[in-house]
C-alpha positions as CSV (number, residue, x, y, z in Angstrom):
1,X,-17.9,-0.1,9.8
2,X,-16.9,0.4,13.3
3,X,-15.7,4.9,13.8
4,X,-13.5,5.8,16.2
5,X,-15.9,7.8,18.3
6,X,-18.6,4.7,19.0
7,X,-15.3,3.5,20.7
8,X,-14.7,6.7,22.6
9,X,-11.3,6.9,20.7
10,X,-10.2,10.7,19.2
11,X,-8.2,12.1,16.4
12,X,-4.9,14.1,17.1
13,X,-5.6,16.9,15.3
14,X,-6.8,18.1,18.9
15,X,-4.2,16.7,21.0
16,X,-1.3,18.4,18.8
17,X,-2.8,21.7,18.6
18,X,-2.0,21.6,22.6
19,X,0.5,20.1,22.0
20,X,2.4,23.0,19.9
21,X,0.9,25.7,22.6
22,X,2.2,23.8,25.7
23,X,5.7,22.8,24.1
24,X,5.7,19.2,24.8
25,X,4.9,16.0,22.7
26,X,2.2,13.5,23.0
27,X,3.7,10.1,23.4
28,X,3.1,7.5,20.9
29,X,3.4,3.9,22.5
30,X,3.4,1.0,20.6
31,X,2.0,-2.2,21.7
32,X,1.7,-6.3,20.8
33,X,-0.1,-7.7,23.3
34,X,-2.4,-7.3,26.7
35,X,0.0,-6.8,29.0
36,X,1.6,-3.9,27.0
37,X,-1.2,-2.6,26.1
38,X,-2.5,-2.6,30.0
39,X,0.7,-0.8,31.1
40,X,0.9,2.2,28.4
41,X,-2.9,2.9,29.3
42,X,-2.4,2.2,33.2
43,X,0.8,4.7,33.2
44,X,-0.6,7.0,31.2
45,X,-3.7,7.6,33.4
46,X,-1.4,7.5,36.1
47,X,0.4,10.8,34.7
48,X,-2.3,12.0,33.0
49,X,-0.8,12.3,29.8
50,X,-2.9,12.0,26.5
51,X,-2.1,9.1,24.6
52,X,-1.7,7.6,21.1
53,X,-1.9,3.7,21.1
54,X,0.0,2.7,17.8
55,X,-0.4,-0.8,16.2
56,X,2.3,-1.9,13.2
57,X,0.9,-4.1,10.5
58,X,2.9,-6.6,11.6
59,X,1.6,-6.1,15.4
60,X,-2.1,-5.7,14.2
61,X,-1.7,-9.7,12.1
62,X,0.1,-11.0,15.0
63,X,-2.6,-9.8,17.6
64,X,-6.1,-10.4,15.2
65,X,-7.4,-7.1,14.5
66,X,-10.9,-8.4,15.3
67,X,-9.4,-9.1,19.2
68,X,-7.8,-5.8,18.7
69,X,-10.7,-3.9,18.1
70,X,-12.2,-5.0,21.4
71,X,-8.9,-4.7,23.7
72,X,-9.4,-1.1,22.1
73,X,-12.9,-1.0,23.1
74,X,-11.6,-2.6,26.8
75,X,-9.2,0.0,27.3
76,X,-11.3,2.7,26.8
77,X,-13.7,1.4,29.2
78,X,-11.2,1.9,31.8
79,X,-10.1,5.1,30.5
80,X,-13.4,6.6,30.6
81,X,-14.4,4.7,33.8
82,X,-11.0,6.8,35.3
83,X,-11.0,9.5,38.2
84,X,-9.3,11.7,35.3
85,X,-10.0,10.5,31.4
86,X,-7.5,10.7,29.1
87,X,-7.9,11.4,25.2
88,X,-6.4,8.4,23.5
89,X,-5.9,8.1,19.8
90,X,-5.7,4.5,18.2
91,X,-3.2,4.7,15.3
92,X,-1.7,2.8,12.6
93,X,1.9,2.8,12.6
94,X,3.9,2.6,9.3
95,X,1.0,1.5,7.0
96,X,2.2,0.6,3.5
97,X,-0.3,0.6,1.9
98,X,-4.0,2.8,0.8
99,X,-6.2,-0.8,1.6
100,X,-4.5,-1.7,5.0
101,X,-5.2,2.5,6.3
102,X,-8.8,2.0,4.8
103,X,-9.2,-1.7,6.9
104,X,-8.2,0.4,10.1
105,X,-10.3,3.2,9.8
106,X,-12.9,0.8,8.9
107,X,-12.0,-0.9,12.2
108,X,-12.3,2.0,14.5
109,X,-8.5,3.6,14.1
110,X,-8.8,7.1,14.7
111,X,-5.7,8.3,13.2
112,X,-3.5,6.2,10.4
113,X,0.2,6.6,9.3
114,X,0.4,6.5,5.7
115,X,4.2,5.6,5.1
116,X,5.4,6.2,1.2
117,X,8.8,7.1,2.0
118,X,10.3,4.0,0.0
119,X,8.5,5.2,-3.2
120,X,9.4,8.3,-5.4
121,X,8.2,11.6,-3.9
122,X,5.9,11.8,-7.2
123,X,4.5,8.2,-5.7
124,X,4.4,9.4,-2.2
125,X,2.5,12.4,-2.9
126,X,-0.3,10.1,-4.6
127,X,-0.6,7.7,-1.9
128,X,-0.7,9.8,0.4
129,X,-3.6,12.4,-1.0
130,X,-5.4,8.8,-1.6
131,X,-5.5,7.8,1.8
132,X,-6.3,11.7,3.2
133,X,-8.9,11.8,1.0
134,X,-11.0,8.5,2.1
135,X,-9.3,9.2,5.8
136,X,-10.9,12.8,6.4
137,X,-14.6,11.6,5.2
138,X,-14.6,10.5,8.4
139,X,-12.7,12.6,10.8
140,X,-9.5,10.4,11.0
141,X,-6.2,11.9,10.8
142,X,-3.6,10.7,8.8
143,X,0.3,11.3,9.2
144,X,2.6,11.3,5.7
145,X,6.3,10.7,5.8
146,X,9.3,12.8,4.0
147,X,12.8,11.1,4.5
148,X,13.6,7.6,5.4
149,X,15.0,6.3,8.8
150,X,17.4,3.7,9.0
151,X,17.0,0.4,10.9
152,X,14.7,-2.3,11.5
153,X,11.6,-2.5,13.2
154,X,8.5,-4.9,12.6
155,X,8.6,-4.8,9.0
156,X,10.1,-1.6,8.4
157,X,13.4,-1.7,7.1
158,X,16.4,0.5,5.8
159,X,19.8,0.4,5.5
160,X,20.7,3.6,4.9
161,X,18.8,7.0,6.4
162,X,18.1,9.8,4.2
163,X,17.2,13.2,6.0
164,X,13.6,15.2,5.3
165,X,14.6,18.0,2.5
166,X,12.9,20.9,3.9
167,X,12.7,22.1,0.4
168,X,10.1,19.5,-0.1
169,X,7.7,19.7,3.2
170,X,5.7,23.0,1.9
171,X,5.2,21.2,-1.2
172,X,4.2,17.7,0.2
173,X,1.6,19.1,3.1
174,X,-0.1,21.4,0.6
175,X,-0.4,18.9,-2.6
176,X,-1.0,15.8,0.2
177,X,-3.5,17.6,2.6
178,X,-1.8,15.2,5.7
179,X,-2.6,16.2,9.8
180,X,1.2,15.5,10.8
181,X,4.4,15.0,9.3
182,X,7.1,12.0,9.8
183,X,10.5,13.8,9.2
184,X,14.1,11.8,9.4
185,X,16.3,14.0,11.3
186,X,18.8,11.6,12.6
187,X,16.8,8.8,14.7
188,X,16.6,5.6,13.7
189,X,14.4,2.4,13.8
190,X,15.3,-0.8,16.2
191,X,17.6,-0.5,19.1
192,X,20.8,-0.1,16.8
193,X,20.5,3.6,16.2
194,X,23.6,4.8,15.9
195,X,27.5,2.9,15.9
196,X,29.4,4.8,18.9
197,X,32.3,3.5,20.9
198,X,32.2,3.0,24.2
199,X,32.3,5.8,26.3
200,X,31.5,8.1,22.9
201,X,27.7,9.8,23.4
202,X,25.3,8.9,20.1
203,X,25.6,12.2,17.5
204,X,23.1,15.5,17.7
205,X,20.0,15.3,15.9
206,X,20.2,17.4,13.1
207,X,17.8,20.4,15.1
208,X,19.3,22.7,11.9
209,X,17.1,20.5,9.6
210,X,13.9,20.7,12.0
211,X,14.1,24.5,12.6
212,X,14.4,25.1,8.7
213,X,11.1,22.8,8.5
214,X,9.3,24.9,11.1
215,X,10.7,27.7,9.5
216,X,9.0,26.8,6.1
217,X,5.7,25.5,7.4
218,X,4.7,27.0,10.9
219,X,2.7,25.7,13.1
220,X,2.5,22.4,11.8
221,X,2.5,19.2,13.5
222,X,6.4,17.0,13.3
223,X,6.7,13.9,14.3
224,X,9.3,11.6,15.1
225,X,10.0,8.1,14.4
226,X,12.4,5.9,16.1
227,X,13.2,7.8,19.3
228,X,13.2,5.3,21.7
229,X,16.5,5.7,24.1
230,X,17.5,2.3,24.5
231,X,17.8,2.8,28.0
232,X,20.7,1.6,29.2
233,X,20.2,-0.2,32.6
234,X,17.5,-2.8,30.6
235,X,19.7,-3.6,27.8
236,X,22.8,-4.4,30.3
237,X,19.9,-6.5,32.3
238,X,19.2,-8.0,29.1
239,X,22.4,-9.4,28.7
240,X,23.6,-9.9,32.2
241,X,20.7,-12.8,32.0
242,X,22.0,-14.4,28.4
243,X,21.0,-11.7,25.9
244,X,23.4,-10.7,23.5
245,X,22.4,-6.6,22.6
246,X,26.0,-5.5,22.7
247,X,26.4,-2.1,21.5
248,X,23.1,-1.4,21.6
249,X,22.3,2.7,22.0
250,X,19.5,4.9,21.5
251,X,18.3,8.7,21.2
252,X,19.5,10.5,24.2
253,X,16.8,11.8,26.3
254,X,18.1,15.4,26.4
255,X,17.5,15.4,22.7
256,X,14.4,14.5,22.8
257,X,13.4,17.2,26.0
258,X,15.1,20.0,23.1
259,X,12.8,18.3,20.4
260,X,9.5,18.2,22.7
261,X,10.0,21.9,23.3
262,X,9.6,22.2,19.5
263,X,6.9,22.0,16.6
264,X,7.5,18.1,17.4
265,X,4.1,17.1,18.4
266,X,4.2,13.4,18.6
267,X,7.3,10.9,19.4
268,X,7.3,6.8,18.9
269,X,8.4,4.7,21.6
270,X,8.5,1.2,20.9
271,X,11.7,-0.6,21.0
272,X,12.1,0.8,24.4
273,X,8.8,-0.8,26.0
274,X,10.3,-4.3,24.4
275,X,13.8,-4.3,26.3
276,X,12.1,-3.0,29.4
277,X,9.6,-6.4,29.5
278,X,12.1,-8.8,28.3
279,X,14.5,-7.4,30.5
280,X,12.2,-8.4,33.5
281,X,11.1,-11.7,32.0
282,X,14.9,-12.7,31.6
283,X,15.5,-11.8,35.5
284,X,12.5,-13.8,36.4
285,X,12.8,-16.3,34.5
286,X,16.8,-16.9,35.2
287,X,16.0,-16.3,39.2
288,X,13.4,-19.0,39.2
289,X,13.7,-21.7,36.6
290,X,11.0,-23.6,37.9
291,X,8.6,-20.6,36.9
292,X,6.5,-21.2,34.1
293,X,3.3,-19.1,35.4
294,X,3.3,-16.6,32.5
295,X,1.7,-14.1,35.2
296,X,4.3,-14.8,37.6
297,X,6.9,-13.0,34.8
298,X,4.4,-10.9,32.6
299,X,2.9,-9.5,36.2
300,X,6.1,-8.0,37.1
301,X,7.5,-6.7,33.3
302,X,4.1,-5.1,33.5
303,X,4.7,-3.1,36.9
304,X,8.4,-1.8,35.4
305,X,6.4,-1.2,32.2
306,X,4.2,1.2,33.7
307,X,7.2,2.9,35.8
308,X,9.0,3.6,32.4
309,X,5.7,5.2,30.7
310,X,5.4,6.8,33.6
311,X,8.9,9.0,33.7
312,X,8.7,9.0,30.3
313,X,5.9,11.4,30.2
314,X,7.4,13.5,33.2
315,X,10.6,13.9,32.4
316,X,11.7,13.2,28.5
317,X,8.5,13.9,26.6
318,X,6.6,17.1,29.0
319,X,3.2,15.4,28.5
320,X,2.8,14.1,32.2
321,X,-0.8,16.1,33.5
322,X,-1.3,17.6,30.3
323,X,-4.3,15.2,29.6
């Protein structure tokens, strides 16, 4: 067995309690590959935000979570080796299942996502309390889930969203013993979050829903899933080089400022570092169609990569110098 801290990796249990006292949230980036994973670390140091790397299932098969293990090991090297170190949680996104959160913890994950929203809340209780239990022997936090997101993502998928009864959270975080909280206020998986026409803005997040659940359990760590913004200027790159994302639209960033300010401790970008890179490996690659040094297109999605992290933390999610 290979624990977090021989990496130099920490939990989030830290990171959220300032968090909740400096009203911001702690981005959660996830990543499939080197030159993603070099960006989120590289912007992150760069605004000295604290940072939660987050690997899917279906990211952690594609990638070899024995190669994983060591680009985890890499990036810490540089994160420690920094003018100004960063804490950095390594976290399992959406896991479905008690054996796949025990393989990461097992692997050096320092936090793991425990997802049983698809199951009866009888169901999800047990699963959850399962994986706490094994997770906390050693000092990993774990994140539970109440409601269910719409959308597609990796291989999370739901037609139909159903919001977090607040009724239920007291409930859930007692009986479960969980660190954090998934709740389904209105964001949504993938970049097809919401149907608008054009010129109409996406709908509020329900914030009526969140303050009742702060209300009911105080102090306690939200999170929120599928809150990328689907920025705008990559997806119309996208398809001004042969993509086809029409109508594709996102959380809007001053929605997500309001939720940072609140008991919302941790957002998930991910759908949002994918358009930005194969925005930029469309451009390249349509500008010069004798390319075909991978550098030559990675290199430069990397650099816009890094640019996005970097006001990301600034301006949307508060975290920027906080680390």
């Amino acid at each position: 067995m290979t624990h977090f801290k021989e990496i130099g990796l920490s939990n989030t249990r830290e990171m959220f309690r300032k968090a909740m006292e400096g009203g911001y949230a702690v981005p959660a980036y996830n990543f499939n590959n080197l030159e993603q994973l070099q960006a989120i670390v590289t912007g992150c140091l760069e605004s000295r935000s604290p940072l939660i790397l987050q690997i899917s299932k279906g990211a952690r098969k594609y990638a070899n979570q024995i190669l994983l293990r060591y680009m985890a090991e890499g990036a810490m090297e540089i994160v420690n080796s920094a003018e100004h170190p960063i804490p950095v949680a390594l976290h399992l996104d959406h896991g479905d299942s008690y054996e796949l959160a025990v393989s990461c913890i097992e692997t050096g994950f320092s936090s793991v996502m425990i997802d049983g929203s698809a199951h009866s809340y009888e169901d999800n209780v047990a699963l959850t309390s399962k994986v706490v239990e094994y997770a906390h022997k050693y000092d990993v936090s774990v994140e539970g889930e109440l409601g269910v997101l719409a959308g597609i993502e990796d291989e999370v998928s739901h037609e139909k969203s159903h919001y977090t009864d607040p009724d239920d959270v007291e409930d859930f975080v007692k009986k479960t013993g969980v660190d954090s909280l998934a709740i389904s206020i209105g964001t949504s998986h993938g970049a097809y979050k919401f149907k608008v026409k054009p010129g109409e803005s996406p709908p509020p997040l329900r914030f009526d829903i969140l303050e009742e659940i702060e209300r009911r359990i105080p102090g306690f760590p939200i999170v929120l899933h599928g809150a990328s913004s689907v920025l705008p200027a990559y997806v119309d790159l996208i398809n001004k080089y042969g993509g086809q994302l029409e109508g594709a639209v996102g959380v809007s960033e001053d929605q997500l400022r309001r939720a940072a300010k609140s008991a919302v401790c941790k957002i998930n970008i991910d759908s949002d570092g994918r358009l930005v890179v194969t925005a930029v490996v469309r451009k390249m690659l349509a500008e010069d169609p004798k390319n075909f040094d991978p550098r030559k297109y990675l290199g430069p999605a990397r650099e816009e990569l890094i640019q996005m992290i970097v006001r990301k933390n600034r301006e949307v999610l508060g975290s920027a110098d906080r680390g």
